[in-house]
C-alpha positions as CSV (number, residue, x, y, z in Angstrom):
1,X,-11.1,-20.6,10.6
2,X,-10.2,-17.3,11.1
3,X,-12.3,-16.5,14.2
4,X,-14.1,-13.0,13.1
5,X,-16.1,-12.7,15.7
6,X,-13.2,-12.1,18.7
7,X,-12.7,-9.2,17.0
8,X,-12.4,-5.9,18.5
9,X,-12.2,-2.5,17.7
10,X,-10.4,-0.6,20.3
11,X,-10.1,3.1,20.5
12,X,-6.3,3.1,19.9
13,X,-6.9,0.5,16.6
14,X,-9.8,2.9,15.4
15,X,-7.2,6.2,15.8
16,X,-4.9,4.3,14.1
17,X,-6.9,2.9,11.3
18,X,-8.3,6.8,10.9
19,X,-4.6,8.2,10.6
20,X,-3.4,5.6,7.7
21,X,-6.9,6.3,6.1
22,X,-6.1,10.4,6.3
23,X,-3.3,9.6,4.1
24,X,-4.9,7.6,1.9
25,X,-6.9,10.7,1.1
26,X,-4.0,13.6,0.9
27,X,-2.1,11.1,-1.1
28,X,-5.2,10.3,-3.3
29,X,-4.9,14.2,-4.8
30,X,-0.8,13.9,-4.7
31,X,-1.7,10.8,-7.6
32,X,-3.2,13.2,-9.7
33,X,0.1,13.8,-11.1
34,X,3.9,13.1,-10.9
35,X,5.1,16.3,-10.0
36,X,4.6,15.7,-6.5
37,X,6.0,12.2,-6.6
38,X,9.3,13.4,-7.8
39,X,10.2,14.7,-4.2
40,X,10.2,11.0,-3.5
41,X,13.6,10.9,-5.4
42,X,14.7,7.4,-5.7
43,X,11.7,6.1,-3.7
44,X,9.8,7.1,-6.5
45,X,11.5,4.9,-8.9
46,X,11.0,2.2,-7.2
47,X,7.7,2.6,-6.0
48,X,6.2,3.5,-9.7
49,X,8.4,-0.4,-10.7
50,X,6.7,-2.2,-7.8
51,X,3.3,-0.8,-8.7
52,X,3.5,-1.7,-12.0
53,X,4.5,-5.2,-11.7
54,X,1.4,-5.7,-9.1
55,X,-0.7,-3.5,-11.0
56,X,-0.7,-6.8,-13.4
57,X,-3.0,-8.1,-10.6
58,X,-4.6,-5.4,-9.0
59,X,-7.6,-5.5,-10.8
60,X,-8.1,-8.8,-10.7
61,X,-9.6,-11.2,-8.1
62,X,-7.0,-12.4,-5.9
63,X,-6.9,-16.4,-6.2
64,X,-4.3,-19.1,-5.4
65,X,-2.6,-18.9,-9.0
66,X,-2.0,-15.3,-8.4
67,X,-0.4,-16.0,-5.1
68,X,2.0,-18.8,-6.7
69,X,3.1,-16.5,-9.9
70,X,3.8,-13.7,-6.9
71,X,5.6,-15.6,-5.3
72,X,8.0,-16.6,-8.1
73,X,8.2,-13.2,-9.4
74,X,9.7,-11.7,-6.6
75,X,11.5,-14.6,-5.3
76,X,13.8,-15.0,-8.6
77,X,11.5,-18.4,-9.9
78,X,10.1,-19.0,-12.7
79,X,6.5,-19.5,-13.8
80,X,4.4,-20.9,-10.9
81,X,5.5,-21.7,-7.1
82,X,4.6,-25.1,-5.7
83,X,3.3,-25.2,-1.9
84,X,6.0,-27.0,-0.2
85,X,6.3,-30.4,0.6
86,X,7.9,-30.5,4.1
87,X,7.6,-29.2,7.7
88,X,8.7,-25.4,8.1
89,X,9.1,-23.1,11.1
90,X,9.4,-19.2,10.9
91,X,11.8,-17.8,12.0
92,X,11.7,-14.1,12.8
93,X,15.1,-12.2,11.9
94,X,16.7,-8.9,13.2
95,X,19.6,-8.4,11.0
96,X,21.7,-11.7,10.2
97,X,20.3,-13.4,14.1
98,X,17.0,-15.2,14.5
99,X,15.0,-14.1,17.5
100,X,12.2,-16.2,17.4
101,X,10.6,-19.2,15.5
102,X,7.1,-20.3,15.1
103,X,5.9,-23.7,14.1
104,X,3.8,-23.4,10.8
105,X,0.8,-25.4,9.5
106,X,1.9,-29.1,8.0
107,X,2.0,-29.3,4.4
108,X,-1.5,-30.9,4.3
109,X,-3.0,-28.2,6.1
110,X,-1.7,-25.8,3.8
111,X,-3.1,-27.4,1.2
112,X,-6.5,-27.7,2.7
113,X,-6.5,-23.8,4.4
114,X,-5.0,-21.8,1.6
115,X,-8.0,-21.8,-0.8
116,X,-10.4,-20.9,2.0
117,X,-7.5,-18.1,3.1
118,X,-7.7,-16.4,0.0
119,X,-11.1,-17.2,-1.1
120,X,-12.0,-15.4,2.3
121,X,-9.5,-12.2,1.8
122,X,-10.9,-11.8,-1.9
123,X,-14.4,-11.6,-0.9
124,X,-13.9,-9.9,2.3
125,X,-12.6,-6.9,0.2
126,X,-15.2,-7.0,-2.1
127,X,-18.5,-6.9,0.4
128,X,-16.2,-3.9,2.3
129,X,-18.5,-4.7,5.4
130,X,-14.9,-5.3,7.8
131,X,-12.2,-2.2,7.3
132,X,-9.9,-3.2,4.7
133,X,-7.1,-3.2,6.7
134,X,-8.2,-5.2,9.5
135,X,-9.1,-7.8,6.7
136,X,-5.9,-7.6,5.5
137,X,-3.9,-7.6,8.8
138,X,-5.8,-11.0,9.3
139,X,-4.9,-11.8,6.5
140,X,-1.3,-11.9,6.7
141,X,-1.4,-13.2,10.5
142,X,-3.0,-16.1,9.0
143,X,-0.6,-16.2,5.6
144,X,1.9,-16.2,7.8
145,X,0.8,-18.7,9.8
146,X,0.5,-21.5,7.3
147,X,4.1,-20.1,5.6
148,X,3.2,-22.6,2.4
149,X,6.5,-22.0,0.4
150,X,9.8,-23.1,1.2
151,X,11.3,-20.4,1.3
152,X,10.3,-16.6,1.0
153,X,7.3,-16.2,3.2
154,X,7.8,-13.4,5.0
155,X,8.7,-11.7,1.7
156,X,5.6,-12.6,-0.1
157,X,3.4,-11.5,3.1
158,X,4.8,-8.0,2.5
159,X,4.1,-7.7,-1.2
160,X,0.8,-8.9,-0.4
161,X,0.4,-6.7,1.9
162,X,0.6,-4.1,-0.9
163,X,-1.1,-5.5,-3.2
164,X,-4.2,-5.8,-0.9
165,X,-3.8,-2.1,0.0
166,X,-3.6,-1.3,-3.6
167,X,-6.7,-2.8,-4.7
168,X,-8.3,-1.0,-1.2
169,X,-7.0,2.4,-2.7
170,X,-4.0,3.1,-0.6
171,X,-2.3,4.0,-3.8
172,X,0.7,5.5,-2.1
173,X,1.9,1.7,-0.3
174,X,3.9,1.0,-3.0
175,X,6.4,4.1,-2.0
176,X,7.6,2.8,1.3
177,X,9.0,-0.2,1.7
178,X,7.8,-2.2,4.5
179,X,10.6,-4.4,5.2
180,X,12.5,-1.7,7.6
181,X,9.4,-1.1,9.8
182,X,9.6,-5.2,10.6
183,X,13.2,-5.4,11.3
184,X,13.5,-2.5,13.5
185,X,10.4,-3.5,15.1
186,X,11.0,-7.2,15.2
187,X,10.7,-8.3,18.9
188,X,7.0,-6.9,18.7
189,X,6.4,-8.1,15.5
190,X,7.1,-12.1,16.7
191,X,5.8,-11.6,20.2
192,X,2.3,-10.1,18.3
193,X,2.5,-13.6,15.8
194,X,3.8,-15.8,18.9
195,X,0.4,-14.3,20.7
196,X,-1.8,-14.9,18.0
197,X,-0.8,-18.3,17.4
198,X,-1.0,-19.6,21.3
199,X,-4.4,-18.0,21.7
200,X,-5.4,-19.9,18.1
201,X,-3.8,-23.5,19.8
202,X,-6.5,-22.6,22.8
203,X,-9.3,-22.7,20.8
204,X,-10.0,-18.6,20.9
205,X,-8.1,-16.7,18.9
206,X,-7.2,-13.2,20.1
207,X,-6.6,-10.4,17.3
208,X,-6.1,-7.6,19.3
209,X,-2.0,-7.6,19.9
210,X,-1.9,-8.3,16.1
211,X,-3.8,-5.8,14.9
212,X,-3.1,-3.1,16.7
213,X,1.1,-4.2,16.0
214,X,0.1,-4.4,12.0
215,X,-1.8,-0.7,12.0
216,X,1.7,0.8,14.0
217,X,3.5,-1.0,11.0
218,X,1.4,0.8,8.6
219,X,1.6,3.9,10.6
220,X,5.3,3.7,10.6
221,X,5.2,2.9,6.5
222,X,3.4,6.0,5.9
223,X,5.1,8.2,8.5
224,X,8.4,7.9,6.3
225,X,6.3,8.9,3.1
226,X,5.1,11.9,5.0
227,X,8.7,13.0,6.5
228,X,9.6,12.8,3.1
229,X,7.1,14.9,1.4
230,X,7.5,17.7,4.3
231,X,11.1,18.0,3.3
232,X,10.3,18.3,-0.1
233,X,7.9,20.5,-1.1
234,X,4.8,20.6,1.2
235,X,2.5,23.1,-0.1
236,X,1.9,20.1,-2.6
237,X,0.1,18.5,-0.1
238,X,-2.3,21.7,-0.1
239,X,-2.8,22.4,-3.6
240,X,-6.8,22.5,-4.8
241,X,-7.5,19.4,-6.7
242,X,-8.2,21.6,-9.9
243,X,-4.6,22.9,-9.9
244,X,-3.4,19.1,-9.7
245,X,-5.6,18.4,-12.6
246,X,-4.2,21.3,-14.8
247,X,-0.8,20.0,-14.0
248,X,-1.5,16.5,-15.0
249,X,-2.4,18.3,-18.6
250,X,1.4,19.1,-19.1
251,X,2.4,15.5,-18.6
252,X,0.9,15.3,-22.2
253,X,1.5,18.9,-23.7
254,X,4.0,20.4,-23.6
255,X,1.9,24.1,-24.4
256,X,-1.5,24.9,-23.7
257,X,-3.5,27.7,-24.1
258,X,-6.6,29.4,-21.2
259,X,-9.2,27.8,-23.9
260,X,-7.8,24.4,-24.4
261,X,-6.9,24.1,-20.2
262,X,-10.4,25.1,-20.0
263,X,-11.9,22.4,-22.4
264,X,-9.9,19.9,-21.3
265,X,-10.5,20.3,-17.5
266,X,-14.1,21.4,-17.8
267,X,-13.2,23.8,-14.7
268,X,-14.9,27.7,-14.8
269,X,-12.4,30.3,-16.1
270,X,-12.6,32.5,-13.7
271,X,-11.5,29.9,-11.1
272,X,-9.2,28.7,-13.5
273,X,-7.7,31.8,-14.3
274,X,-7.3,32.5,-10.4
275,X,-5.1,28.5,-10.1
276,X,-3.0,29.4,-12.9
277,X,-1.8,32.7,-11.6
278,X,-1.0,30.7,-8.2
279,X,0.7,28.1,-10.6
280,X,2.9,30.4,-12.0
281,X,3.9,32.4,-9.2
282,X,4.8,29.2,-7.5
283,X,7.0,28.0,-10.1
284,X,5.6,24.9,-11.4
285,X,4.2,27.2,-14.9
286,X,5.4,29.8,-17.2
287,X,2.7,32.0,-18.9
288,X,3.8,33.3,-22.5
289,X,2.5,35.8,-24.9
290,X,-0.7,38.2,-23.5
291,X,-4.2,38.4,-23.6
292,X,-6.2,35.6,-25.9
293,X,-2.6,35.0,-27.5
294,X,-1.4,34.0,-24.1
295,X,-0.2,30.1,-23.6
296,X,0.9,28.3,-20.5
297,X,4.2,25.4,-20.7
298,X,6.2,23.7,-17.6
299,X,9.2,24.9,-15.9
């Protein structure tokens, strides 16, 4: 079905793939608390909202009822979506004018290929012996191909998107949508799906144009992220991981003293003592009171 084995892992996918999983990792310590999200501004907001409506899933075992509640959550229905019932072509849009339509899987094909789609995409993930995100860039190739709603495809590809690099760990996807990287890039992104599907009619698929078009799209999604944080407040992106976790502390207290920082983060106090002084002369604490009767609270 999905035609694994023409797979390859060029030089330029690999760099790619390397620099989205890079950040992965620097954002992984910005998680550990919200301070540094709040340079986000309103891309914040909405990212913490879209995380915590697919949080509801992410830790569970993507199936076919998941996909159909998806889709009617973020399509304004209610309940569970139906597959649809009649022939569909994709049409890929830049702005208000189509530049391109696709022919789509019949309804009876959908039927018969989504199960095995996200059966396949579900386990895939789980064994974690192909790259997550070349398992989820075939993913939505394939999603895409058999468009099995009426309406709202493309828009559905894109949260799943998220969701699948949610449950992979890249906890920062839900921060930048993806929507702009498509449009501006739309001639690429239908002459990558247009490529993918003739070389599937021929009887061997080729993923290469598709990929490597999907790992620029993530590229671009966490290029804005990072423009973003350099404008705000970089040294973030630097801070040892044992400053991050004092931080977090404050989300919860609003005081703290050297002995219950020390308890709660189980780090040495000399080190400790060393992070907190770098906290405060950075601005993100104020120390009060001296010696044992000293206490630490948030700007």
């Amino acid at each position: 079905m999905l035609g694994l084995q023409h797979v390859r892992i060029t030089p330029s996918m690999l760099k790619l793939a390397c620099s989205v999983d890079e950040f992965k990792g620097a954002w992984t310590a910005l998680e550990n608390h919200t301070t540094s999200l709040q340079i986000l501004g309103d891309v914040s907001s909405f990212g913490r909202n879209l995380k915590e409506i697919a949080g509801l899933w992410q830790s569970q075992m993507i199936d076919e009822d998941m996909v159909c509640k998806l889709h009617a959550a973020f399509t304004g229905g209610k309940g569970v979506s139906k597959y649809r019932e009649v022939a569909h072509s994709l049409n890929i849009r830049n702005g208000s004018a189509v530049i391109g339509s696709l022919d789509t899987a019949t309804p009876e094909e959908v039927r018969a290929l989504m199960p095995r789609l996200v059966k396949w995409v579900g386990e895939a993930l789980e064994k974690g012996d192909i790259h997550p995100l070349f398992v989820i860039a075939i993913f939505t190739a394939v999603f895409l191909q058999l468009c099995p709603f009426e309406r709202g495809n493309q828009k559905l590809a894109r949260v799943l998107i998220i969701l699948l690099l949610l449950k992979s760990g890249y906890l920062y996807a839900p921060y930048s949508l993806l929507d702009p990287a498509f449009t501006e890039r739309a001639g690429e992104y239908f002459n990558a799906l247009k490529h993918t599907q003739d070389t599937l009619a021929s009887g061997r698929v080729d993923w290469d144009v598709w990929i490597g078009f999907f790992l620029e799209i993530l590229c671009d999604q966490k290029n804005v992220l990072q423009g973003r944080l350099d404008k705000g407040r970089p040294e973030i992106a630097n801070m040892p991981s044992l400053s991050t976790k004092v931080l977090k502390l404050f989300e919860k207290h609003e005081r703290l003293s050297m002995k219950e920082i020390e308890r709660l983060t189980r780090g040495k106090r000399s080190t400790l003592k060393l992070r907190l002084g770098e906290l405060v002369k950075e601005g993100y604490l104020v120390r009060h009171g001296k010696a044992r009767a000293t206490w630490y609270s948030r700007v």
